[in-house]
C-alpha positions in Angstrom: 246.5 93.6 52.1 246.4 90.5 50.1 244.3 88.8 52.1 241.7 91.0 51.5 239.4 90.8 48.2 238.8 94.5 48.3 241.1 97.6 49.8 240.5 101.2 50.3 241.8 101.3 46.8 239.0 99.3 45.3 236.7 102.3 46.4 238.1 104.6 43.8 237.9 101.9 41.0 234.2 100.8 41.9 232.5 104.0 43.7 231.4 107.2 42.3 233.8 109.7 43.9 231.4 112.2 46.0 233.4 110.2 49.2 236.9 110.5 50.0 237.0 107.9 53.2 240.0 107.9 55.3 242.7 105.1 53.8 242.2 102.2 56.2 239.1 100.7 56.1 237.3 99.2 59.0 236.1 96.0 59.5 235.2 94.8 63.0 233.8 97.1 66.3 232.6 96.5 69.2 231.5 98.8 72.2 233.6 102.4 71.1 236.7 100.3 69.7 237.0 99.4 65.9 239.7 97.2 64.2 240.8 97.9 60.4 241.9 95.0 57.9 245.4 95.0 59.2 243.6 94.1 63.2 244.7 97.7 64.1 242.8 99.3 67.0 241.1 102.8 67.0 238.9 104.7 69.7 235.5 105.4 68.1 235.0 109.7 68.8 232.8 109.6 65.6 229.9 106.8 66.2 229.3 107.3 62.1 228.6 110.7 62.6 226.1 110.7 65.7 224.3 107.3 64.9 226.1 104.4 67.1 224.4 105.8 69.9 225.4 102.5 72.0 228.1 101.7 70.5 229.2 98.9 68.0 227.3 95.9 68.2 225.8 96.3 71.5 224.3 93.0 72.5 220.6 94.1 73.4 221.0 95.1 69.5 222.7 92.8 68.2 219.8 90.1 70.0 216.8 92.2 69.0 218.1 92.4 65.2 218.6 88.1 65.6 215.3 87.6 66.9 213.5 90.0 64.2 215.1 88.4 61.7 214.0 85.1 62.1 210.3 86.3 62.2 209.5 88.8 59.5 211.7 91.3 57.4 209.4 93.4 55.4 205.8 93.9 54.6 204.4 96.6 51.9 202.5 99.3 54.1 199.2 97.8 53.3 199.9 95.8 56.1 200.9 97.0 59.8 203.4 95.5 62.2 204.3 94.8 65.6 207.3 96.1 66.1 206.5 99.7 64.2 203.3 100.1 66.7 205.3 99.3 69.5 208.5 101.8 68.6 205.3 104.4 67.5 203.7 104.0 71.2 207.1 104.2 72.5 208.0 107.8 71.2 204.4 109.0 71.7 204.3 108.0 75.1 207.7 110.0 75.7 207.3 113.2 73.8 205.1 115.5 72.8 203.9 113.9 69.6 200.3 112.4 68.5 201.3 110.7 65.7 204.5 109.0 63.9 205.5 108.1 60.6 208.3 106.2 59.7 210.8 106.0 56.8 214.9 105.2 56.2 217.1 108.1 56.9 217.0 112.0 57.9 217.1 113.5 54.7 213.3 111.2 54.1 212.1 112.4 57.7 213.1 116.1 56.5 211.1 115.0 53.1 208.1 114.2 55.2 207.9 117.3 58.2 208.4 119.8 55.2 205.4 118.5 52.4 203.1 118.0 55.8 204.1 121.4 56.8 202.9 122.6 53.1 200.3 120.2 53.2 198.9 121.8 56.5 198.8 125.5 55.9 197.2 124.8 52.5 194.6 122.3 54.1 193.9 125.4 56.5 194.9 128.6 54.7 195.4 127.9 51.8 198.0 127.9 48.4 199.8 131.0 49.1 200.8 130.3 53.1 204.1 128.2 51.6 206.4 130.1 52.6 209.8 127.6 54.9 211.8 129.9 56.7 215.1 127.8 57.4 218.6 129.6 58.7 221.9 130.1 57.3 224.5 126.5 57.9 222.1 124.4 58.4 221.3 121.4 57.1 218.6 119.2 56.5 219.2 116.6 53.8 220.7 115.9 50.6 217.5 115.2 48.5 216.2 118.2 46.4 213.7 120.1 49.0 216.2 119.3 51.7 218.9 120.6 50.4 216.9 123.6 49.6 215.9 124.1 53.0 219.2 123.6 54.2 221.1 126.7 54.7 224.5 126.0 52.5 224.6 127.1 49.3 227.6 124.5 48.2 224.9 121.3 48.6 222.6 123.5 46.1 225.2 124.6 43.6 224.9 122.8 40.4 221.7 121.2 41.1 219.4 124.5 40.4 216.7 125.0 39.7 215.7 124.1 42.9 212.0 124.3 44.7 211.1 127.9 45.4 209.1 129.3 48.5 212.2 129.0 50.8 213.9 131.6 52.5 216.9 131.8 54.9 217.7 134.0 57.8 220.5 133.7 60.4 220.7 131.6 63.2 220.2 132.7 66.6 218.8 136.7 65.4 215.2 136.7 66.5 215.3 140.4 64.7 216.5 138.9 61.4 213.5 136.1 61.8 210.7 138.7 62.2 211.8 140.7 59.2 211.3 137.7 57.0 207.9 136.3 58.2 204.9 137.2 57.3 201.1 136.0 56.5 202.9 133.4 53.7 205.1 131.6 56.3 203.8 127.8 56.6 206.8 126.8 58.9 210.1 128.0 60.4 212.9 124.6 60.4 215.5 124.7 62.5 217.9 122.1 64.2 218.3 123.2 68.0 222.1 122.2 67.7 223.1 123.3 64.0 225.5 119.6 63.5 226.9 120.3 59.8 227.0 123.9 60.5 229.7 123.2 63.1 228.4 122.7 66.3 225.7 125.6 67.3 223.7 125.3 69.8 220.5 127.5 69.9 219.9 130.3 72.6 216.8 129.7 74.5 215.4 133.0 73.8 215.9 132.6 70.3 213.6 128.9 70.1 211.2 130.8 72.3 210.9 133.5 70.3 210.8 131.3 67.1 207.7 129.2 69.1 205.7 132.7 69.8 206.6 134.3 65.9 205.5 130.8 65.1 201.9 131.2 67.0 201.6 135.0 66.2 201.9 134.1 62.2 200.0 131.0 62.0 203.2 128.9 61.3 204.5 125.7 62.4 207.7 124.8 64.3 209.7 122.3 62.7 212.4 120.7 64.9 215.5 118.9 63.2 216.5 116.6 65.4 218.1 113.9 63.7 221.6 114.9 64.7 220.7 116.2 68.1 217.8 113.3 69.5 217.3 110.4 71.5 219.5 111.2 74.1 222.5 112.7 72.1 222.5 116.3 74.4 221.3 114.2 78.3 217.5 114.6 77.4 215.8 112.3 75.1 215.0 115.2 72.7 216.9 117.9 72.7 213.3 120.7 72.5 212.9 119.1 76.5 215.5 121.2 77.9 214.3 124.6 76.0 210.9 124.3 77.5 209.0 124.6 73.8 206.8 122.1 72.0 207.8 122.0 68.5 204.4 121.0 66.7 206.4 118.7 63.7 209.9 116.9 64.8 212.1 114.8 62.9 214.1 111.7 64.0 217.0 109.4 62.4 220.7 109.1 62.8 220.9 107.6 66.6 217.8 106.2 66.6 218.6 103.3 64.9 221.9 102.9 66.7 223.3 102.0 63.4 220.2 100.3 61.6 218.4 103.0 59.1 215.8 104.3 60.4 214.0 107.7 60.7 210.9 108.9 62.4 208.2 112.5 62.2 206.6 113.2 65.1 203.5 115.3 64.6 200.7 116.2 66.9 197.2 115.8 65.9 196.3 118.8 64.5 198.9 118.7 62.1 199.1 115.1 61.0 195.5 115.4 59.7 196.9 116.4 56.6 198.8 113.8 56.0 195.3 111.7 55.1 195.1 108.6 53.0 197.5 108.2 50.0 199.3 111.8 50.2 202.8 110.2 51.4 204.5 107.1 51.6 207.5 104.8 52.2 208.6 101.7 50.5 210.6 100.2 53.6 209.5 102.9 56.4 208.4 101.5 59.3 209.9 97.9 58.6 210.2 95.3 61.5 213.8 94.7 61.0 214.7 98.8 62.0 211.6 98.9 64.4 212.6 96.2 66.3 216.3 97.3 66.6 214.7 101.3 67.1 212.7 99.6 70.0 215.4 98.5 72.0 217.8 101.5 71.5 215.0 103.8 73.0 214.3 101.3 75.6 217.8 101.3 76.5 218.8 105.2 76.3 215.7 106.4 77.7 216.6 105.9 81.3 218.5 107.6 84.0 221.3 105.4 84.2 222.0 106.7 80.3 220.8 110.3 80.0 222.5 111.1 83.2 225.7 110.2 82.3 226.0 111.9 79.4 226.5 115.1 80.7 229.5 113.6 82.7 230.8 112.7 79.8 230.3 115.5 77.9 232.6 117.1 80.9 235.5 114.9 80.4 235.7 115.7 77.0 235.8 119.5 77.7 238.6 118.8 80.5 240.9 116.9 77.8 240.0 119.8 75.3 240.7 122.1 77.6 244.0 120.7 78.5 244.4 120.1 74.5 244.1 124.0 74.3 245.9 124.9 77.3 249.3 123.3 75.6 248.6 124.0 72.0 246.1 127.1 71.7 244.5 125.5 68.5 241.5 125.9 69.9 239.2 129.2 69.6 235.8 127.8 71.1 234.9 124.4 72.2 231.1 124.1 72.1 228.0 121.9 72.3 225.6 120.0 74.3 226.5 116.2 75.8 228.2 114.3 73.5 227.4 116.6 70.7 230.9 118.8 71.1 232.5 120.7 68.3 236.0 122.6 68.9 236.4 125.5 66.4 239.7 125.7 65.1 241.5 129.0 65.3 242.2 131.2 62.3 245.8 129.7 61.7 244.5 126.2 61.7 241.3 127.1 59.3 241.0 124.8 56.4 243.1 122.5 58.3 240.3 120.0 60.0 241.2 117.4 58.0 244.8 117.4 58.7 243.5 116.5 62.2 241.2 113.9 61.1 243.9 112.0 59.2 246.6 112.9 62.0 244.1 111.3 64.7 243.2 108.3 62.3 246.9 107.6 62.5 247.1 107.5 65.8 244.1 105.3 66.5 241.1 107.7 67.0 238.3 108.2 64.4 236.9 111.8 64.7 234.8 114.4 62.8 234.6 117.5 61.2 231.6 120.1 60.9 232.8 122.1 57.8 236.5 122.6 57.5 237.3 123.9 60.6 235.7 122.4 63.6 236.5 119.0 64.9 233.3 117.3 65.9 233.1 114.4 68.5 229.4 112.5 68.7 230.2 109.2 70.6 228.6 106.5 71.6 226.3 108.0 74.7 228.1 104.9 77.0 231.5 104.9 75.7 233.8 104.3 78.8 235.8 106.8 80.6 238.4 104.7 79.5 238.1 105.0 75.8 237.2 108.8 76.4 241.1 109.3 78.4 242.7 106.9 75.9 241.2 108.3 72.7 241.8 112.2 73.6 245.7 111.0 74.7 245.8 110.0 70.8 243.9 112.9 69.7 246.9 114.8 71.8 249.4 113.2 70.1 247.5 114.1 66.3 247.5 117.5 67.8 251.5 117.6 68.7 251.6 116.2 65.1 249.9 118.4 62.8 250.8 121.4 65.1 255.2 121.3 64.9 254.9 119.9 61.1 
C-alpha cells in the first residue's frame, strides 16, 4: 500500500460516511475487467451500477471524449452547441419524444419530468391537478422531490418535511392505482423495471392499464428509465417492448457510458410548459457529456448490440440456474437483458452483502437491490468469456458464504 498516496482507509478519514465502498479500491478497467491498487484482477457484473454500458474505456469513447476536449468544454446555456443538438436529434429521431432537455445525473432528469409534469396540468387545469402518484420500492432520486416520489420511506426518514401532493400505491395492482386517482392526479411515475426496489419488472397489462387510467384522468405517464434505457433490457428504451408511449421519459445512468449525463424526453404538448426561464441547468447539455452520449447511442443502437443482449441475459440465467441448482440460495431470479436481480431466499435475507464482499474476494464486483437481491447490470458487450469466468467466481463466493 505504500506506494499509494491514498487507501481505502483514507476514505474514512476524508469522506462523509453515507458510503461504505468495498475495501480494495480500483484503479484501472478496461472492457469488463478492472485492476485494484495491488494489479489484482476482477470481472466487472456491476458496470457502476447500470452505467458502463460498453464497458471501461471503450475506445470510440475514450476518442470522442479526446477530440471534445480539445475543442470546447462548456458554455453557459445562453449559448447552444453541436454536440447537444446532435445527441437531441439523435434520441428524437429514435423514440417517441419531441423535445429533450439535458442535465447531469437521474435524480436532475427526475427533478425536471416531475416540475414539467406540475407545470403542465397547471398550465392546462389548473393549481389543484398536482397530485404524483408513484408506487411502493421505487426509486427516483436522492434530491428532495425525488426522494419523495420515490417509494422508500428509509431515503425520506430524517429529512421531513418533505413536498406534499405525492401519493404511493403498489406496483403491478392496477386496482390499487384506480382507487388512488382522481380529477387531482397530474402524473403517474413509474420505472418499467423497479432497479433499487430489487429487480421488478412491470406486467404489461399493468403499464397499459397505467397509459389508459392516465388518458381517462387527464394525467401524464412518466417513465423512469434511467436504470432500465438505452439498450439495458435488448430495446433501446425499455416502454418499446410494452407497446405504450409514455408522454414524459427520463434518461441517465448508461447513457453516458460512464460520463454524467441525463436526458427528459417530452413530446410537444407537454414540453410547452417548460417555456422561457422556468427551468435550468448549469452544466446540462455540455459538449464534453454530449459528445461522449453521442457515440454511446450511436454505438448501442444497432442490431449487432441490442440483439445480443438477450443472449446474454440467457447465459447469466444458465450460470444462475446452475448456481441454484447446487446451493438453493436462490428464490427467484428475475429481470430483463442485462438487468437481472436473483432474490435471496429467506435464510440468506439480510445476507446480500456477505455475497458482495465474498465475490469481491474472489475477483467479481456485483450488486445488490436492497439487502437481499444480488443485482448484475453489465456492460451490454461484456464477452461470454468474462460472463463464464465471472459467475465461476461468483460460484466460488457462493460455496463460501454458504458452508461458513
Amino acid at each position: 500500500m505504500s506506494e499509494h498516496p491514498v487507501s481505502r482507509s483514507t476514505f474514512d478519514q476524508v469522506m462523509v460516511p453515507n458510503y461504505a465502498p468495498q475495501s480494495m479500491v480500483p484503479v484501472r478497467g478496461k472492457g469488463s475487467r478492472v485492476w485494484d491498487q495491488e494489479g489484482k484482477e476482477y470481472i466487472d457484473f456491476a458496470g457502476g451500477i447500470a452505467v458502463n454500458a460498453l464497458g471501461h474505456c471503450h475506445p470510440v469513447l475514450v476518442s470522442a471524449l479526446q477530440k471534445q476536449s480539445e475543442e470546447l468544454w462548456h458554455l453557459s446555456n445562453i449559448y447552444t452547441n453541436e454536440p447537444a443538438l446532435a445527441l437531441a436529434q439523435q434520441l428524437i429521431d429514435n423514440t417517441f419524444a419531441d423535445k429533450v432537455f439535458f442535465c447531469n445525473s437521474g435524480a436532475e432528469a427526475n427533478e425536471a419530468a416531475f416540475k414539467l409534469a406540475r407545470k403542465y396540468a397547471f398550465d392546462n387545469f389548473g393549481p389543484e391537478k398536482n397530485e404524483i402518484v408513484s408506487f411502493t420500492q421505487s426509486f427516483h432520486g436522492r434530491t428532495l422531490f425525488t426522494v419523495t416520489v420515490g417509494g422508500q420511506k428509509k431515503y425520506r426518514e430524517g429529512f421531513e418535511p418533505v413536498p406534499g401532493g405525492v401519493v404511493h400505491t403498489a406496483y403491478n395492482d392496477l386496482d390499487a392505482l384506480k382507487s388512488v386517482m382522481s380529477e387531482r392526479t397530474c402524473a403517474v411515475v413509474l420505472e418499467p423495471i423497479q432497479g433499487e426496489g430489487g429487480v421488478l419488472p412491470a406486467d404489461a397489462d399493468f403499464i397499459k392499464g397505467i397509459r389508459e387510467l392516465c388518458d381517462q384522468h387527464d394525467a401524464l405517464l412518466v417513465l423512469d428509465e434511467v436504470q432500465s434505457g438505452m439498450g439495458r433490457t435488448g430495446k433501446l428504451y425499455a416502454y418499446m417492448d410494452y407497446g405504450v408511449t409514455p408522454d414524459i421519459l427520463t434518461s441517465a445512468k448508461s447513457m453516458g457510458g460512464g460520463f454524467p449525463i441525463g436526458a427528459m424526453l417530452a413530446t410537444d404538448k407537454v414540453a410547452k410548459s417548460f417555456g422561457f426561464g422556468t427551468h435550468g441547468s448549469t452544466y446540462g447539455g455540455n459538449p464534453l457529456a454530449c459528445a461522449v452520449a453521442l457515440e454511446v447511442i450511436k454505438t448501442v443502437n444497432t442490431p449487432e448490440v441490442l440483439d445480443n443482449v438477450g443472449n446474454k441475459h440467457a447465459r447469466f440465467r444458465k450460470h444462475l440456474d446452475a448456481i441454484q441448482e447446487k446451493y438453493g440460495i436462490f428464490k427467484e431470479v428475475r429481470g430483463k437483458g442485462l438487468l437481472i436481480g436473483a432474490e435471496l431466499v429467506e435464510d440468506y435475507h439480510g445476507r446480500g452483502k456477505d455475497f458482495l464482499a465474498a465475490a469481491a474476494q474472489e475477483g467479481t464486483m456485483l450488486l445488490v437491490a436492497g439487502p437481499n437481491v444480488l443485482r448484475f447490470a453489465p456492460s451490454l458487450i461484456i464477452p461470454d468469456e468474462d460472463i463464464d469466468e465471472g459467475m465461476a467466481r461468483l460460484e466460488r463466493a457462493v460455496a463460501k458464504v454458504t458452508s461458513a
